[in-house]
C-alpha positions as CSV (number, residue, x, y, z in Angstrom):
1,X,31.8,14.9,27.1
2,X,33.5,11.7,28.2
3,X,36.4,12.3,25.7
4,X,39.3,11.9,28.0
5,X,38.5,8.6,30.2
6,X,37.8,5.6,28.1
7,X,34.2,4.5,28.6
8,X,34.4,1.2,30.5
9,X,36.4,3.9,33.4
10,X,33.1,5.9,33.3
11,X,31.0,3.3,33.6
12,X,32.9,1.7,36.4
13,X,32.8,4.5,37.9
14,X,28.8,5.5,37.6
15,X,28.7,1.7,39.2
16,X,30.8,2.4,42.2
17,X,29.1,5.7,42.4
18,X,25.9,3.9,42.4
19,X,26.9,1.0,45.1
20,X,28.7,4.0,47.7
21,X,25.3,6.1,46.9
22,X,23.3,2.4,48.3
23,X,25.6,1.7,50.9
24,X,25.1,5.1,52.6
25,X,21.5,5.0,51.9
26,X,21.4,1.8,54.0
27,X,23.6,3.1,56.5
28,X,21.3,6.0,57.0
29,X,17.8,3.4,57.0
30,X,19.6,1.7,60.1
31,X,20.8,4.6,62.2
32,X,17.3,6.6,61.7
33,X,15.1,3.6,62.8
């Protein structure tokens, strides 16, 4: 599946998915209250 992006790429990228994904979970947490 992964075939054309080495596998430290895709796992960089899952991580920065994972940290934008937190960030705008936070962000929403502080604007609803």
């Amino acid at each position: 599946m992964y075939g054309h992006f080495p596998p430290g790429l895709v796992a960089f990228g899952m991580l920065r998915l994972a940290v934008v994904g937190d960030g705008l979970y936070l962000l929403y947490n502080i604007f609803k209250s």
